[in-house]
N, CA, C and O atoms as a Maestro MAE file, in Angstrom:
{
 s_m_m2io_version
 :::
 2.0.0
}

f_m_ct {
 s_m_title
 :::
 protein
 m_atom[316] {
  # First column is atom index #
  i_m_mmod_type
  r_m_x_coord
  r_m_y_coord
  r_m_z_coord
  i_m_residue_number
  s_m_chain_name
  s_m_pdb_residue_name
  s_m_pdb_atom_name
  i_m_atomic_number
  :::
  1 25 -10.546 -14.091 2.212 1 A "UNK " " N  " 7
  2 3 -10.623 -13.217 3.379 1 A "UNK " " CA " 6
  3 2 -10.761 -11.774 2.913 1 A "UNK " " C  " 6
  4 15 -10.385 -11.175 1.906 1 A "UNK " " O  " 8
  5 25 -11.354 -11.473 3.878 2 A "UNK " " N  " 7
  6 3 -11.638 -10.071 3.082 2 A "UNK " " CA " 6
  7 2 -10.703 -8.403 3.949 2 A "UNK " " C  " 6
  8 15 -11.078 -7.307 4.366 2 A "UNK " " O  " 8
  9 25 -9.276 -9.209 3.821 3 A "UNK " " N  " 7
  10 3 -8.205 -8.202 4.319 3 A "UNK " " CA " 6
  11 2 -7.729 -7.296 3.006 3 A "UNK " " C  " 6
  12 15 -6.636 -6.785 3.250 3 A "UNK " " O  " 8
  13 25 -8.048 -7.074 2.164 4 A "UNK " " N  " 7
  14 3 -7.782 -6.282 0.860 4 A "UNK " " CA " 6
  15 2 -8.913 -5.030 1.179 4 A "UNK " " C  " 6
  16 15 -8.892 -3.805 1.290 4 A "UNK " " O  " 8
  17 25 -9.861 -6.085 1.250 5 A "UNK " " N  " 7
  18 3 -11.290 -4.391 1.498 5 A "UNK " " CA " 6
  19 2 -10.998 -3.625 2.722 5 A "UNK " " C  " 6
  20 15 -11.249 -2.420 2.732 5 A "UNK " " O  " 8
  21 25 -10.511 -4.183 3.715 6 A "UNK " " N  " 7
  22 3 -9.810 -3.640 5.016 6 A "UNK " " CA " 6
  23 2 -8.867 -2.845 5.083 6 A "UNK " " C  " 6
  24 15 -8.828 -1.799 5.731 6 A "UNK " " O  " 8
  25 25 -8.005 -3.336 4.368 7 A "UNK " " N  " 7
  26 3 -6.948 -2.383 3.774 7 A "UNK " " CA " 6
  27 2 -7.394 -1.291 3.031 7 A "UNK " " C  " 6
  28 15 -7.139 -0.242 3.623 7 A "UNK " " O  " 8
  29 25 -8.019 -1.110 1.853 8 A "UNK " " N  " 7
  30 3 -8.389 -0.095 1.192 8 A "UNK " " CA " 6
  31 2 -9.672 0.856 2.037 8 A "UNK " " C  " 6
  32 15 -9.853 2.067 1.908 8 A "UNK " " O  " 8
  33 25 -10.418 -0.041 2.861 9 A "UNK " " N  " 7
  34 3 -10.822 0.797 4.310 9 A "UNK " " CA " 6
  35 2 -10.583 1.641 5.006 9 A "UNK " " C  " 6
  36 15 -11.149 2.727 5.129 9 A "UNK " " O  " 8
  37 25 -9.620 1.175 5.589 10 A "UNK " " N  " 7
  38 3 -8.755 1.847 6.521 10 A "UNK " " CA " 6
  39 2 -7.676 3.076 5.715 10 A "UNK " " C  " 6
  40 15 -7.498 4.198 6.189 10 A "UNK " " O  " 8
  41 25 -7.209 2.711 4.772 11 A "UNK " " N  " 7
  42 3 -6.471 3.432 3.843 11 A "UNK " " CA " 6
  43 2 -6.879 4.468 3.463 11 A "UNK " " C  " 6
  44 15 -6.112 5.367 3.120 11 A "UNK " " O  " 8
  45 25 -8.620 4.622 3.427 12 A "UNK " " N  " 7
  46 3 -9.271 6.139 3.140 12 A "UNK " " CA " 6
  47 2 -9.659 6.622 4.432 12 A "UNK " " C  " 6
  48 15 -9.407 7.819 4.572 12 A "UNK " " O  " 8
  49 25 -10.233 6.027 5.494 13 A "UNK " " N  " 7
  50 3 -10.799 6.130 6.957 13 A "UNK " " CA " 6
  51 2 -9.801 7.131 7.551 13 A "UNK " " C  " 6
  52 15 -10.220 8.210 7.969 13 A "UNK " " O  " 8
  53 25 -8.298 6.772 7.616 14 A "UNK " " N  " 7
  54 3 -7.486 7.291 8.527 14 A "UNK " " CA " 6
  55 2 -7.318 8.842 7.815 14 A "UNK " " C  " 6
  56 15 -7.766 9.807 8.434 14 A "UNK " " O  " 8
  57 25 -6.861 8.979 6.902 15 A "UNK " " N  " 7
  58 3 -6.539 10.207 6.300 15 A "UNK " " CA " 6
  59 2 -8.230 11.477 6.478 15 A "UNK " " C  " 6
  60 15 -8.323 12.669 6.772 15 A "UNK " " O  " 8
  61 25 -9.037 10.647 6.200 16 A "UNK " " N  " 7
  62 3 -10.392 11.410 6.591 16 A "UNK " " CA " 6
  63 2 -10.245 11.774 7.581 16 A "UNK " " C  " 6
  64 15 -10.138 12.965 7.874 16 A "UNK " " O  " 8
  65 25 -10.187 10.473 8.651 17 A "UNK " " N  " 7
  66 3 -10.463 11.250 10.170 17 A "UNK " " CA " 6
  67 2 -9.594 11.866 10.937 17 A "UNK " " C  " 6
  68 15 -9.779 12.139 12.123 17 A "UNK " " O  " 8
  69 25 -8.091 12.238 9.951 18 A "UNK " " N  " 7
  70 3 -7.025 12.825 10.142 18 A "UNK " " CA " 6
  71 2 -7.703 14.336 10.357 18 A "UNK " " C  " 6
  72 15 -7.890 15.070 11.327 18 A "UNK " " O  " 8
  73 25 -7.969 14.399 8.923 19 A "UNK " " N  " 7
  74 3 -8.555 15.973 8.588 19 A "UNK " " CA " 6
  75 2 -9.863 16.094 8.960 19 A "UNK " " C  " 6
  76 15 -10.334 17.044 8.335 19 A "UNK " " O  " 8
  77 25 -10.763 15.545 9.745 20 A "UNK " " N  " 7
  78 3 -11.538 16.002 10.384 20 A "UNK " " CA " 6
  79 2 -11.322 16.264 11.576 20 A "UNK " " C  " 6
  80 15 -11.581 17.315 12.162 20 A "UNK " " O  " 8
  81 25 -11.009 15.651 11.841 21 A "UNK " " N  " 7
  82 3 -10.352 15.911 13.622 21 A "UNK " " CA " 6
  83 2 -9.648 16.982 14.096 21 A "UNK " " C  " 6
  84 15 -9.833 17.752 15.038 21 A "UNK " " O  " 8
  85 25 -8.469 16.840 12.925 22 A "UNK " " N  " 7
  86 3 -7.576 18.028 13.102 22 A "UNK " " CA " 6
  87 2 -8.169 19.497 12.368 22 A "UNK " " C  " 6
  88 15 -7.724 20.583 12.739 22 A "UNK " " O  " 8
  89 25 -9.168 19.396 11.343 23 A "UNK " " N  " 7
  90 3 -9.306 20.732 10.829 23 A "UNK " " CA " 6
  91 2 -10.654 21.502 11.934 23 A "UNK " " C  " 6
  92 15 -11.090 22.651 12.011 23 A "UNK " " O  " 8
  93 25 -11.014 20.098 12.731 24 A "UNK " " N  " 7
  94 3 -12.212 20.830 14.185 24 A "UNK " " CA " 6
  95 2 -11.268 21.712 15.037 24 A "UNK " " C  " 6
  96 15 -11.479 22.912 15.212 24 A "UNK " " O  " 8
  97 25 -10.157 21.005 15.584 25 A "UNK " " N  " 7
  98 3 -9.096 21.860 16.440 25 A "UNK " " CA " 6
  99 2 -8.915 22.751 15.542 25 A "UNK " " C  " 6
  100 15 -9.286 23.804 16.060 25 A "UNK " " O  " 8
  101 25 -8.544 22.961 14.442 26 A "UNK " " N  " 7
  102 3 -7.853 24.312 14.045 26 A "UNK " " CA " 6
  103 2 -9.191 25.381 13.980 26 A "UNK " " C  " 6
  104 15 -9.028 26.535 14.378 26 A "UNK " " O  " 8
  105 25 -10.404 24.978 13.505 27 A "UNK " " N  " 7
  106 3 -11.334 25.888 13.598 27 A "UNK " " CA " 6
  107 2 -12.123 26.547 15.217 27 A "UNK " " C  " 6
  108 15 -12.996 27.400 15.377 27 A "UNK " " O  " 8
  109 25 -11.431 25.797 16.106 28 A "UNK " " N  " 7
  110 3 -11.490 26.303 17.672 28 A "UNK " " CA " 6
  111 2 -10.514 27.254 17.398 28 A "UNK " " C  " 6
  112 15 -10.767 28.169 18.181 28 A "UNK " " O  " 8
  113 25 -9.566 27.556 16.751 29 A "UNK " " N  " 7
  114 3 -8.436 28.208 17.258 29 A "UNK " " CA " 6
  115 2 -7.257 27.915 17.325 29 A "UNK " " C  " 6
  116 15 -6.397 28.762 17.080 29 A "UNK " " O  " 8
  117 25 -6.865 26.316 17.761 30 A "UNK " " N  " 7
  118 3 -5.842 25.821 18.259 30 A "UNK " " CA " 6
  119 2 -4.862 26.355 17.309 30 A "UNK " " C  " 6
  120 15 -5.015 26.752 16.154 30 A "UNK " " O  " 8
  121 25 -3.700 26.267 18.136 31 A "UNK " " N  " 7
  122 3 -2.573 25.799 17.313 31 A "UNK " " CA " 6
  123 2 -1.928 24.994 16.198 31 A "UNK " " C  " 6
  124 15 -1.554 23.899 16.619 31 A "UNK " " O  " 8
  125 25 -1.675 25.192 14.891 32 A "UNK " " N  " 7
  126 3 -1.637 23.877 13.816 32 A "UNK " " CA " 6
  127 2 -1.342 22.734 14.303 32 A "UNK " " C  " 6
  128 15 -2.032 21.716 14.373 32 A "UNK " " O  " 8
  129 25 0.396 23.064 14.858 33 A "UNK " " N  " 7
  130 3 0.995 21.919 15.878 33 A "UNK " " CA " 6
  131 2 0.140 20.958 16.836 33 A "UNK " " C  " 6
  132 15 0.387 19.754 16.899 33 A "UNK " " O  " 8
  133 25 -0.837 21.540 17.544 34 A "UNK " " N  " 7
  134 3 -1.533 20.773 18.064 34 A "UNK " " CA " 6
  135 2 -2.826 20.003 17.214 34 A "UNK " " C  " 6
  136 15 -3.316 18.885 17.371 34 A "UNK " " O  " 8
  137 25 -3.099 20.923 16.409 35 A "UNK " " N  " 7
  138 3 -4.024 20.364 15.350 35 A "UNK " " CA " 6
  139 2 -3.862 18.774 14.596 35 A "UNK " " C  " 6
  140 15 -4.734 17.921 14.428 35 A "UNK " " O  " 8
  141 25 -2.260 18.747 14.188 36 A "UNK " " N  " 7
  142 3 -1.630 17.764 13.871 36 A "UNK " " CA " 6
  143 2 -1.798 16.746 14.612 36 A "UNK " " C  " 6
  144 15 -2.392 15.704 14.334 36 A "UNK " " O  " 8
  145 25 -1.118 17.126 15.853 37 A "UNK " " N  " 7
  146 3 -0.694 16.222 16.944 37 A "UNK " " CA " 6
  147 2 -2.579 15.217 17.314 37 A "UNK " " C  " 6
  148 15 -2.808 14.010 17.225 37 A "UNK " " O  " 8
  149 25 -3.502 16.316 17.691 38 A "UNK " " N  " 7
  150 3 -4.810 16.053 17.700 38 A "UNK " " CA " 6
  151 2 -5.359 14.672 16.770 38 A "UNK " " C  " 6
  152 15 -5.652 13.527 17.115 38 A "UNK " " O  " 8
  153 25 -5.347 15.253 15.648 39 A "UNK " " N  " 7
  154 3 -5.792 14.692 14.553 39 A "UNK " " CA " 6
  155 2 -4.763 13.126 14.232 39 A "UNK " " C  " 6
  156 15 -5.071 11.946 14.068 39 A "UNK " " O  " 8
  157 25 -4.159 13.473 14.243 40 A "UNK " " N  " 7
  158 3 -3.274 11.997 14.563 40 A "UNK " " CA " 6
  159 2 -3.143 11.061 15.513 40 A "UNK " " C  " 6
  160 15 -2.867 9.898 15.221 40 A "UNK " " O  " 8
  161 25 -3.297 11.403 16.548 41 A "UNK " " N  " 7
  162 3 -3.492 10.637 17.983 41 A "UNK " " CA " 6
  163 2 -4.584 10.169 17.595 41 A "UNK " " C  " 6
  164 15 -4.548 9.042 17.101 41 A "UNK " " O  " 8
  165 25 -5.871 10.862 17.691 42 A "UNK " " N  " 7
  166 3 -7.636 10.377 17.751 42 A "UNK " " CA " 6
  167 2 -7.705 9.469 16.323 42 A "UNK " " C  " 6
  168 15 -8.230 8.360 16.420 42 A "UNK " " O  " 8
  169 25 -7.327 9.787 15.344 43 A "UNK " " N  " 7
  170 3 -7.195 9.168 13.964 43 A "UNK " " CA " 6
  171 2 -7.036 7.642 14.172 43 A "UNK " " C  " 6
  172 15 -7.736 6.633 14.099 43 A "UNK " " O  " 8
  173 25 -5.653 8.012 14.494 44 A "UNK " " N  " 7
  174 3 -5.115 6.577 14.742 44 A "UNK " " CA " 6
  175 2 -6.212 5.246 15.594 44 A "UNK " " C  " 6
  176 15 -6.785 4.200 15.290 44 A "UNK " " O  " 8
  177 25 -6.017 6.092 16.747 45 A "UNK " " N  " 7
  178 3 -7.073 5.332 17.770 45 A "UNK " " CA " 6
  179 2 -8.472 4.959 17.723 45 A "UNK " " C  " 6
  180 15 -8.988 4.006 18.306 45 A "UNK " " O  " 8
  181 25 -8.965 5.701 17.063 46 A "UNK " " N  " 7
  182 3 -10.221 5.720 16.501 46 A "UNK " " CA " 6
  183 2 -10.273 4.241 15.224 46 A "UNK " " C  " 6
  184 15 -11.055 3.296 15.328 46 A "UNK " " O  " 8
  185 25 -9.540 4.359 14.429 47 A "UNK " " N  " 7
  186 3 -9.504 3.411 13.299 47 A "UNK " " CA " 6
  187 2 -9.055 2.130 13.872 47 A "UNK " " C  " 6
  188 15 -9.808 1.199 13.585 47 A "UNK " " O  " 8
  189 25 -8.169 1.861 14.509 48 A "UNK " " N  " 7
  190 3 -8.037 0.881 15.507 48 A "UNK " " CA " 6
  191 2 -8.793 0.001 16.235 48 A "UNK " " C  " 6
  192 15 -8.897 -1.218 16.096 48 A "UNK " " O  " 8
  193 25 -9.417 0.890 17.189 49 A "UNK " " N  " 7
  194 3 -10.486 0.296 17.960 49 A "UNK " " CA " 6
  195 2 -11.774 -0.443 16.816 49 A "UNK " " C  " 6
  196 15 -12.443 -1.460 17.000 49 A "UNK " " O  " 8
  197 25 -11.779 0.454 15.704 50 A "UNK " " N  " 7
  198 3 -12.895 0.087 14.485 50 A "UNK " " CA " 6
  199 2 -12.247 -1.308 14.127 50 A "UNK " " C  " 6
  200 15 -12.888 -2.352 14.008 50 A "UNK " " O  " 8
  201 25 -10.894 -1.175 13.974 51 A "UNK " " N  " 7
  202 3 -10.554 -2.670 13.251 51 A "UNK " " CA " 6
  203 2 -10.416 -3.878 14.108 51 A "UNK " " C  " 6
  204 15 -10.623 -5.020 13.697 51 A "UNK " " O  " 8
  205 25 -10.021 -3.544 15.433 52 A "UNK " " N  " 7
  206 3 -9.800 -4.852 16.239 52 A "UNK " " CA " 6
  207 2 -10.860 -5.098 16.461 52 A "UNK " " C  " 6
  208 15 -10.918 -6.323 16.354 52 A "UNK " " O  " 8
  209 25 -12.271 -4.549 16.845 53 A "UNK " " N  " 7
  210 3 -13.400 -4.895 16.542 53 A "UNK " " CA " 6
  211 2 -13.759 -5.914 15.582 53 A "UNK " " C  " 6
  212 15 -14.257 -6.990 15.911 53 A "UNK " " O  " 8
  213 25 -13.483 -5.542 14.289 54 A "UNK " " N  " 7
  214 3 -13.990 -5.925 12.916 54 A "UNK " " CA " 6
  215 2 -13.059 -7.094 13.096 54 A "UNK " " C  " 6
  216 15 -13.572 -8.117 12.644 54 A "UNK " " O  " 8
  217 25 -11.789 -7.295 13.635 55 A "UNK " " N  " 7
  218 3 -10.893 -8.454 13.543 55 A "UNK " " CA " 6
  219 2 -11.436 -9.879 14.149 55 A "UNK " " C  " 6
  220 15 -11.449 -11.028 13.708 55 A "UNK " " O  " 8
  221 25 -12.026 -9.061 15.765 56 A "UNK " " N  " 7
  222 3 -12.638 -9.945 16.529 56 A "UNK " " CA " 6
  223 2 -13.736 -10.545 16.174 56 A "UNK " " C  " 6
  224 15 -13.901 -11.738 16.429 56 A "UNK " " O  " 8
  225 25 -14.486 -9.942 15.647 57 A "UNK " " N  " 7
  226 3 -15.875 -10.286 14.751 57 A "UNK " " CA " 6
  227 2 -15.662 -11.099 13.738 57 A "UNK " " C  " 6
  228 15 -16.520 -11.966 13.570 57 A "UNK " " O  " 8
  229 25 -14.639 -11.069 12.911 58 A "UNK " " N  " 7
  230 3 -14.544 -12.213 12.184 58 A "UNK " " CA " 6
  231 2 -14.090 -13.285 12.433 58 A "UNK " " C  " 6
  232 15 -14.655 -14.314 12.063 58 A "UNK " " O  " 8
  233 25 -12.990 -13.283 13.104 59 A "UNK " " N  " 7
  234 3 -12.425 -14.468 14.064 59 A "UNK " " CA " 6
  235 2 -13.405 -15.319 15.109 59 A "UNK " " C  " 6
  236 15 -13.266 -16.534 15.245 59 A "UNK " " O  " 8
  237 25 -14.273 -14.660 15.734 60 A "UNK " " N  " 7
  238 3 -15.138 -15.670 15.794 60 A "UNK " " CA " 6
  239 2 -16.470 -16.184 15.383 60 A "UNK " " C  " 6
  240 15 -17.354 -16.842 15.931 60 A "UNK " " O  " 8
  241 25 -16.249 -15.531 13.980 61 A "UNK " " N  " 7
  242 3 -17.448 -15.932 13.366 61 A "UNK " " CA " 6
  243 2 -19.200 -15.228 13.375 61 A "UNK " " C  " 6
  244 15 -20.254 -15.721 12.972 61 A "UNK " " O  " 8
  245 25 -18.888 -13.874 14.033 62 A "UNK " " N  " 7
  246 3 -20.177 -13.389 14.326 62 A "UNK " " CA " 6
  247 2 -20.483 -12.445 13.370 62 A "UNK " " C  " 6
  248 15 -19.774 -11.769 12.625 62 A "UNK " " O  " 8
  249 25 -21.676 -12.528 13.535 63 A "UNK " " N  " 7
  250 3 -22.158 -11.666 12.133 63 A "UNK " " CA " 6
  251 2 -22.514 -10.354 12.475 63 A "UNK " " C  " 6
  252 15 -23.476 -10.226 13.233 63 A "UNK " " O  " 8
  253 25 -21.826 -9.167 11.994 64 A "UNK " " N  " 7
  254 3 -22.213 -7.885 11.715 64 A "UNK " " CA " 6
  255 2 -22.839 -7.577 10.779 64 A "UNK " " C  " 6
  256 15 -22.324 -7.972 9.733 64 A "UNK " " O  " 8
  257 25 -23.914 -6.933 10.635 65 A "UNK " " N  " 7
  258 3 -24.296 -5.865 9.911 65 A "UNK " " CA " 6
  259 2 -24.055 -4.925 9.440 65 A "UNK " " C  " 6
  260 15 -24.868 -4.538 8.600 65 A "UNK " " O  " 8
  261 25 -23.039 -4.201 9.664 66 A "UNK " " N  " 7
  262 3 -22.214 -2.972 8.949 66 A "UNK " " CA " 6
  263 2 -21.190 -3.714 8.139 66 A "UNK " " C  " 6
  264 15 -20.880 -3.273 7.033 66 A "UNK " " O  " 8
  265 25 -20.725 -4.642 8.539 67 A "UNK " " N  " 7
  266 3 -19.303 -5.090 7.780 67 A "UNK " " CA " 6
  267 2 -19.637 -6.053 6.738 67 A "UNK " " C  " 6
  268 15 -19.084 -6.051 5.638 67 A "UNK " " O  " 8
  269 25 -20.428 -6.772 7.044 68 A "UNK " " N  " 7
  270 3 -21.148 -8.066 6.296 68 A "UNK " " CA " 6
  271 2 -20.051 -8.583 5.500 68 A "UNK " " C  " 6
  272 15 -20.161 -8.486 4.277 68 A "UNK " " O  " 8
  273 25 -18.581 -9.338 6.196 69 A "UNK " " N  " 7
  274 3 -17.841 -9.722 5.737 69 A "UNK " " CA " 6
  275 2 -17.835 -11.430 5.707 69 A "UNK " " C  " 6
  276 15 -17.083 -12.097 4.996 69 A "UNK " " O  " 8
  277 25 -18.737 -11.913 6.541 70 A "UNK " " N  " 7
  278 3 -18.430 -13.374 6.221 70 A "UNK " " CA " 6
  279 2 -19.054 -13.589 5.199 70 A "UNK " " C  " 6
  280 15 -20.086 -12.930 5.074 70 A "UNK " " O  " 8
  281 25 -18.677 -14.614 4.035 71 A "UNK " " N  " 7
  282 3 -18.743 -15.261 3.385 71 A "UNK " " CA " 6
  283 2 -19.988 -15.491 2.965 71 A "UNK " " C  " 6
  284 15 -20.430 -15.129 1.875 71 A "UNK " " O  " 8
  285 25 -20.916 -16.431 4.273 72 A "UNK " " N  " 7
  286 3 -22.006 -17.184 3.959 72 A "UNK " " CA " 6
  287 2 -22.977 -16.017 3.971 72 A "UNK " " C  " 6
  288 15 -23.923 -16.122 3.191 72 A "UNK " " O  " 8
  289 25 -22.903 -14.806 4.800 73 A "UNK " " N  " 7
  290 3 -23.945 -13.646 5.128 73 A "UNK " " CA " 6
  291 2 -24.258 -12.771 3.869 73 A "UNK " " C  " 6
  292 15 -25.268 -12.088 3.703 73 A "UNK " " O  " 8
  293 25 -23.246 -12.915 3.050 74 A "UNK " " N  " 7
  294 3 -22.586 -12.016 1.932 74 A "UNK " " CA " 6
  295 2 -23.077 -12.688 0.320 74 A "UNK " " C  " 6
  296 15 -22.589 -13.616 -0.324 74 A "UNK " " O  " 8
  297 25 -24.363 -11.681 -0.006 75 A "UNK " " N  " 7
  298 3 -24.300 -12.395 -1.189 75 A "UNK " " CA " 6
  299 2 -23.696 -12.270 -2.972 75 A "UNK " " C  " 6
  300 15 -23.817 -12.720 -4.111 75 A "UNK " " O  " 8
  301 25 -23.298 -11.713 -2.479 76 A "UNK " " N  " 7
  302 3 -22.471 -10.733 -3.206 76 A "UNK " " CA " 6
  303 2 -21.053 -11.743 -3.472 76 A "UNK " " C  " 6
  304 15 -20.397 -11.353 -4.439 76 A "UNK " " O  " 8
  305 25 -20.590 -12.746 -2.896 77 A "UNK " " N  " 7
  306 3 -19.649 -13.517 -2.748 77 A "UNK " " CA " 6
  307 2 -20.050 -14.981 -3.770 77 A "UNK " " C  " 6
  308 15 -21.144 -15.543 -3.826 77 A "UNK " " O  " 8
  309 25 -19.250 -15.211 -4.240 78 A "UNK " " N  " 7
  310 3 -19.390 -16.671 -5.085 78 A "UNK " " CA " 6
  311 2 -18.871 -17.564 -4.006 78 A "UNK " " C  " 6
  312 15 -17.799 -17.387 -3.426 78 A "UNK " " O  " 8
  313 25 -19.643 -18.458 -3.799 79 A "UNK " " N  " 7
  314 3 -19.212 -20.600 -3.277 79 A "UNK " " CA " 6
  315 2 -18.620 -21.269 -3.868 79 A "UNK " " C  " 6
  316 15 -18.441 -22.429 -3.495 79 A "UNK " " O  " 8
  :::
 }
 m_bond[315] {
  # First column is bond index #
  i_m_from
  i_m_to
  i_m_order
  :::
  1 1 2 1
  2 2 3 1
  3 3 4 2
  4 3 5 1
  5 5 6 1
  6 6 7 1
  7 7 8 2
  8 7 9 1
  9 9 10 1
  10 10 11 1
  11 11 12 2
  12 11 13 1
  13 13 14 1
  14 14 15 1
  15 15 16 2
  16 15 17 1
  17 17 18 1
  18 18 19 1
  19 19 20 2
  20 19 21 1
  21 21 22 1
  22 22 23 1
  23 23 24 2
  24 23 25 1
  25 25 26 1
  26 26 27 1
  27 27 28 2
  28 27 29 1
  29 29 30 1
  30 30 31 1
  31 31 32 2
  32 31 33 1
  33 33 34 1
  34 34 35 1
  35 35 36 2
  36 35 37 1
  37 37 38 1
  38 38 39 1
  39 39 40 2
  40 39 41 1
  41 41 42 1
  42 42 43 1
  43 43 44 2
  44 43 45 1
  45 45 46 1
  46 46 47 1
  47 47 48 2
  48 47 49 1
  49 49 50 1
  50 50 51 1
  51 51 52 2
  52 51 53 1
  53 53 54 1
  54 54 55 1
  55 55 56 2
  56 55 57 1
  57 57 58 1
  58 58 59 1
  59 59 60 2
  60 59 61 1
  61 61 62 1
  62 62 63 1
  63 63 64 2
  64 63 65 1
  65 65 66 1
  66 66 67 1
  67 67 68 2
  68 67 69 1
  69 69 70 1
  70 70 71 1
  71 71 72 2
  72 71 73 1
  73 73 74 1
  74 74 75 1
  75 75 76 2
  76 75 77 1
  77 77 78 1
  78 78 79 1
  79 79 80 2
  80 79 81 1
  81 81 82 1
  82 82 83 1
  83 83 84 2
  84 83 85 1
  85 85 86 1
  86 86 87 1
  87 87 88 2
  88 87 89 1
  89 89 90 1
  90 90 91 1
  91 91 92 2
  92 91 93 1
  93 93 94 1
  94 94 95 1
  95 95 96 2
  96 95 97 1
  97 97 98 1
  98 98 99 1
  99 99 100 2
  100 99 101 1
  101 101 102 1
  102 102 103 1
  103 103 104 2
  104 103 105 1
  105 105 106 1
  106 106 107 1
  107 107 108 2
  108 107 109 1
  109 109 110 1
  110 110 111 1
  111 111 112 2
  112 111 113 1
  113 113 114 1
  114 114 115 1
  115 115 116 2
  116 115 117 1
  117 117 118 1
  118 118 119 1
  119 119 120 2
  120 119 121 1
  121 121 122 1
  122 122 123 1
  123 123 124 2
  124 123 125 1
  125 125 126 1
  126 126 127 1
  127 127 128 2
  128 127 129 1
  129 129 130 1
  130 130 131 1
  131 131 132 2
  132 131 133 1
  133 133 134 1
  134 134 135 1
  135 135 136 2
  136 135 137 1
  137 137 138 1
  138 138 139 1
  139 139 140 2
  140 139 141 1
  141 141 142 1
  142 142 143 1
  143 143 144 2
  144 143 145 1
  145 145 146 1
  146 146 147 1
  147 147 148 2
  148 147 149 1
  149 149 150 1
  150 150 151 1
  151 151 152 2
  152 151 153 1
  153 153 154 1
  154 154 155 1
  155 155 156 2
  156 155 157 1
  157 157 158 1
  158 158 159 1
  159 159 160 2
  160 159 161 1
  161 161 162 1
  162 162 163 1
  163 163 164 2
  164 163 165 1
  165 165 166 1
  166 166 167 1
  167 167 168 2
  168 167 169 1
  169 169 170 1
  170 170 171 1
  171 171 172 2
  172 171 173 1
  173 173 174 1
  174 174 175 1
  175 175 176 2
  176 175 177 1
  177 177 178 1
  178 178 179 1
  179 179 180 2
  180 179 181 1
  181 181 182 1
  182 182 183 1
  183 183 184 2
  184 183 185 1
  185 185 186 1
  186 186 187 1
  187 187 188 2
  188 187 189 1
  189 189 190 1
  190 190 191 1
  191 191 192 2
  192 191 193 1
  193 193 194 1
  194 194 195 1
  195 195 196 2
  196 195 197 1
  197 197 198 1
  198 198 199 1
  199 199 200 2
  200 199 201 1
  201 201 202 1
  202 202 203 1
  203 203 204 2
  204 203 205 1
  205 205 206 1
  206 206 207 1
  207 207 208 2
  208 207 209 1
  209 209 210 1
  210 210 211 1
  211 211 212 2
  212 211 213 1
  213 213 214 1
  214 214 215 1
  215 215 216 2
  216 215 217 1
  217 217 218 1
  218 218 219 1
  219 219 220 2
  220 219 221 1
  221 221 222 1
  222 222 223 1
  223 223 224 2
  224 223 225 1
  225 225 226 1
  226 226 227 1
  227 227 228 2
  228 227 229 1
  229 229 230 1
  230 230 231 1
  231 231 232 2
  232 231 233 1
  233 233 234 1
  234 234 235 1
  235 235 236 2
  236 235 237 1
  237 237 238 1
  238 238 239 1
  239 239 240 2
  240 239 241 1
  241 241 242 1
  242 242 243 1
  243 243 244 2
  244 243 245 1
  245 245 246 1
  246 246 247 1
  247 247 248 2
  248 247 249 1
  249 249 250 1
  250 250 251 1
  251 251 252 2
  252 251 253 1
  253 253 254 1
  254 254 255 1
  255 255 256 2
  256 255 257 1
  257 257 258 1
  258 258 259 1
  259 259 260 2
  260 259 261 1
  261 261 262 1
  262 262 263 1
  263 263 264 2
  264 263 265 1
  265 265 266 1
  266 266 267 1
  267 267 268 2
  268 267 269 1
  269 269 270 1
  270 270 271 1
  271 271 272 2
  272 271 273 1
  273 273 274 1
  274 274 275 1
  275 275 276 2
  276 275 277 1
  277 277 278 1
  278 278 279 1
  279 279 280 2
  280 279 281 1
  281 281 282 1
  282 282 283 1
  283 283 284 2
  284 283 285 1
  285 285 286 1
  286 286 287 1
  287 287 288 2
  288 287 289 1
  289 289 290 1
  290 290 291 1
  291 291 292 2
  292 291 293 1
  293 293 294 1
  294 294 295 1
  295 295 296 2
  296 295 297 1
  297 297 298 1
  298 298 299 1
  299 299 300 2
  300 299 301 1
  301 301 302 1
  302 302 303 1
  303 303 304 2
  304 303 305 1
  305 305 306 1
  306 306 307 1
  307 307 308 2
  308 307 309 1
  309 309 310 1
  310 310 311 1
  311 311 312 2
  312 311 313 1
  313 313 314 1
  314 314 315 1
  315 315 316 2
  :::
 }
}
């Protein structure tokens, strides 16, 4: 299963879209505090929605093109 690449996925994804998110609010102006708050809320949610996606997609077997995690689609994978 390919929950290790998911993990190390998500593990760089969130912290990115931490500091993008939040360093857009701070370059409006905002407040750091809210910058934080910003960037963490959308972060979170954002990576989420990406993974229960990617969860659902594998669970029933459908094939993506960005993720190209099943097995048989994947050639890159040994049988």
């Amino acid at each position: 299963m390919a929950v290790r690449k998911w993990v190390i996925q998500y593990a760089l994804a969130l912290p990115l879209a931490f500091v993008v998110l939040g360093g857009i609010q701070f370059l409006k102006g905002k407040d750091i505090g809210y910058c934080l708050e910003f960037g963490l809320l959308w972060s979170v949610l954002s990576v989420s929605v990406f993974a229960g996606t990617r969860i659902y997609y594998y669970r029933k077997g459908m094939y993506c093109a960005v993720c190209n995690d099943l097995p048989a689609n994947n050639p890159n994978t040994e049988k």
